[in-house]
DSSP file (Angstrom, degrees, kcal/mol; ACC not computed):
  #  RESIDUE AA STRUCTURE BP1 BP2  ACC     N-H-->O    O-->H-N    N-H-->O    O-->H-N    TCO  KAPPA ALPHA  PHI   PSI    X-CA   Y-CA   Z-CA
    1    1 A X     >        0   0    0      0, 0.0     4,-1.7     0, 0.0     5,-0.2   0.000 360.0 360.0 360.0 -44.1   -2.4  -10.8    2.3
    2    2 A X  H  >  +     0   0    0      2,-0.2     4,-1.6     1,-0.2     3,-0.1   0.914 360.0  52.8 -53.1 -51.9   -2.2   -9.9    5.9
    3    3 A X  H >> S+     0   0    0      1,-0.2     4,-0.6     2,-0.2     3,-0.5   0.983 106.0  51.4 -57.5 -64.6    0.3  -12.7    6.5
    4    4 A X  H 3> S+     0   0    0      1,-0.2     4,-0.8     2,-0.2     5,-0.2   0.900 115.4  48.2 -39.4 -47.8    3.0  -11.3    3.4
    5    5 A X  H 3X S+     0   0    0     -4,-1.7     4,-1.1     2,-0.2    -1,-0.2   0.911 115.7  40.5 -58.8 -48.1    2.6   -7.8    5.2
    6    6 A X  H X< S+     0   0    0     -4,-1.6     3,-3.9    -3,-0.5     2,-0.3   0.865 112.3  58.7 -44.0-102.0    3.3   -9.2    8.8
    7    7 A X  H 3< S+     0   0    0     -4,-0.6    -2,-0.2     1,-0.4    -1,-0.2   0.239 118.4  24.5  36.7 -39.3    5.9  -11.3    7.3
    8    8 A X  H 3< S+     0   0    0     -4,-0.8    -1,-0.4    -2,-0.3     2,-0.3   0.367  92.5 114.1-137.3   3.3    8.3   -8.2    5.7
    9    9 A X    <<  +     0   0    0     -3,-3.9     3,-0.1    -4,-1.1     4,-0.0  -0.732  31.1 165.7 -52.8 136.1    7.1   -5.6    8.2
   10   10 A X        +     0   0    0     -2,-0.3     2,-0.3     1,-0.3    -1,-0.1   0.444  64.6  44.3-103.5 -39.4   10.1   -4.7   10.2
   11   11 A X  S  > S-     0   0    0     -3,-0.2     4,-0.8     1,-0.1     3,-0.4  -0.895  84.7-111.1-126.2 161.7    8.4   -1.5   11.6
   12   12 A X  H >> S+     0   0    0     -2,-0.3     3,-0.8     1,-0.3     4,-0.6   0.827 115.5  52.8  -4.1 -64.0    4.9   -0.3   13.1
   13   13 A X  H 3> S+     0   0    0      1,-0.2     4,-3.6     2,-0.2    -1,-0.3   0.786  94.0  68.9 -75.6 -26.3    4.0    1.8   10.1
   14   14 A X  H 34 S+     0   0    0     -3,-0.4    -1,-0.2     1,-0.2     5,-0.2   0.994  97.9  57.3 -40.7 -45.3    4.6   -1.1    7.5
   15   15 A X  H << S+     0   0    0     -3,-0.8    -1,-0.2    -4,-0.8    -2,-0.2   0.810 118.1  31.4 -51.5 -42.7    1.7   -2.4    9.1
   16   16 A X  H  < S+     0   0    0     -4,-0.6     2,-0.7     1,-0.2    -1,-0.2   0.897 111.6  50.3 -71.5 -52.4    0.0    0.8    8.1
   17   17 A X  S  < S-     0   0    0     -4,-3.6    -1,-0.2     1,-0.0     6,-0.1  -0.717  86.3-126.9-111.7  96.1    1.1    2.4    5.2
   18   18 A X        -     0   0    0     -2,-0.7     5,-0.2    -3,-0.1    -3,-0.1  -0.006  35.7 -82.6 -62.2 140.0    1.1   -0.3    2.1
   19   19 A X    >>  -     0   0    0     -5,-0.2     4,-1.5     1,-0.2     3,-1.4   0.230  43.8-110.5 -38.9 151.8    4.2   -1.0   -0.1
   20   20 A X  H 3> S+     0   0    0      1,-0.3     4,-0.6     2,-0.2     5,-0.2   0.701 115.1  70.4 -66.8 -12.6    4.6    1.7   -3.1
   21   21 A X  H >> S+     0   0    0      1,-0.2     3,-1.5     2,-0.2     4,-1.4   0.968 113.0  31.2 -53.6 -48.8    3.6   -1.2   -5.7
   22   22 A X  H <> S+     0   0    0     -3,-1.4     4,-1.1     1,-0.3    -2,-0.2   0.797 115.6  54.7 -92.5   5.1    0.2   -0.9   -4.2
   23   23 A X  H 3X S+     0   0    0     -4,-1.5     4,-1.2    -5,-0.2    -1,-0.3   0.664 105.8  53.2 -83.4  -3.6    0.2    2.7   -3.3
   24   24 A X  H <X S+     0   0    0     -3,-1.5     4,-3.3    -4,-0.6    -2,-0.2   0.820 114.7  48.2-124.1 -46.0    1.2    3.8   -7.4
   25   25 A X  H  X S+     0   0    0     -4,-1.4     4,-7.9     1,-0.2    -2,-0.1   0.974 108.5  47.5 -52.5 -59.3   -2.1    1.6   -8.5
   26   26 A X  H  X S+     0   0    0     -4,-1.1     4,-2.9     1,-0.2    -1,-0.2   0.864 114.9  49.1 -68.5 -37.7   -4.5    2.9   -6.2
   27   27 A X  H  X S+     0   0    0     -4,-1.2     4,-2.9     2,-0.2     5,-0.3   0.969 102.2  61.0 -55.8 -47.3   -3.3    6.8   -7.1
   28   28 A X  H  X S+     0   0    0     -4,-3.3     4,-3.4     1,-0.2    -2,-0.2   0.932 101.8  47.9 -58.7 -37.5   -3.6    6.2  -10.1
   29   29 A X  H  X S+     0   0    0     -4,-7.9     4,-1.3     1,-0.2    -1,-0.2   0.979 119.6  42.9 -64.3 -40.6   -7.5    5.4   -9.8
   30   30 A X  H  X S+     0   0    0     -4,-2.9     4,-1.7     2,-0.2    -2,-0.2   0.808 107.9  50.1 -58.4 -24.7   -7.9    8.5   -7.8
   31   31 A X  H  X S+     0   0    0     -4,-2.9     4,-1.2     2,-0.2    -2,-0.2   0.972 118.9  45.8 -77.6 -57.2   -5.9   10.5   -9.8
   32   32 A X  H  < S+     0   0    0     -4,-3.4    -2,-0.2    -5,-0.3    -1,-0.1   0.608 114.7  48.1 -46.2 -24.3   -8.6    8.7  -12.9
   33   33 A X  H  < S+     0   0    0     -4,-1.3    -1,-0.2    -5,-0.1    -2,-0.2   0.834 106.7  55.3 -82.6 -51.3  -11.6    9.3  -10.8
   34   34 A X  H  <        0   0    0     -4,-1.7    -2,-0.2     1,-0.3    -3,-0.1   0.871 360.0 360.0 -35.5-108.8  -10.5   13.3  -10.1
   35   35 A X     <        0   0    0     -4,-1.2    -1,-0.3    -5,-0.1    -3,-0.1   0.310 360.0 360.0 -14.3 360.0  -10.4   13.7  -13.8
Protein backbone atom coordinates (compact mmCIF):
# COMPACT_ATOMS: atom_id res chain seq x y z
CA UNK A 1 0.00 0.00 0.00
CA UNK A 2 2.93 2.07 1.04
CA UNK A 3 4.70 1.37 -2.23
CA UNK A 4 1.41 2.61 -4.70
CA UNK A 5 1.53 5.93 -2.43
CA UNK A 6 5.48 6.39 -2.82
CA UNK A 7 5.09 5.42 -6.36
CA UNK A 8 2.40 8.52 -7.44
CA UNK A 9 3.49 10.90 -4.68
CA UNK A 10 5.07 13.78 -6.46
CA UNK A 11 4.96 16.00 -3.21
CA UNK A 12 5.71 15.73 0.62
CA UNK A 13 2.08 16.00 1.62
CA UNK A 14 0.86 13.06 -0.76
CA UNK A 15 2.77 11.10 1.62
CA UNK A 16 0.53 12.53 4.29
CA UNK A 17 -2.75 13.26 3.29
CA UNK A 18 -4.41 10.11 1.41
CA UNK A 19 -6.06 10.26 -2.09
CA UNK A 20 -9.85 11.55 -1.94
CA UNK A 21 -11.09 7.82 -2.94
CA UNK A 22 -9.93 6.97 0.53
CA UNK A 23 -10.61 10.17 2.20
CA UNK A 24 -14.81 10.12 0.90
CA UNK A 25 -15.00 6.33 2.60
CA UNK A 26 -13.50 7.04 5.76
CA UNK A 27 -15.88 10.38 6.22
CA UNK A 28 -18.46 8.74 5.49
CA UNK A 29 -17.93 6.31 8.62
CA UNK A 30 -17.39 9.28 10.76
CA UNK A 31 -20.01 11.18 9.41
CA UNK A 32 -22.17 7.27 10.29
CA UNK A 33 -20.62 7.07 13.66
CA UNK A 34 -21.58 11.03 14.53
CA UNK A 35 -25.13 10.08 13.75
Amino acid sequence: MYGMLLGQAQKPMDLVVPPASEQVPVDAKHLGATL
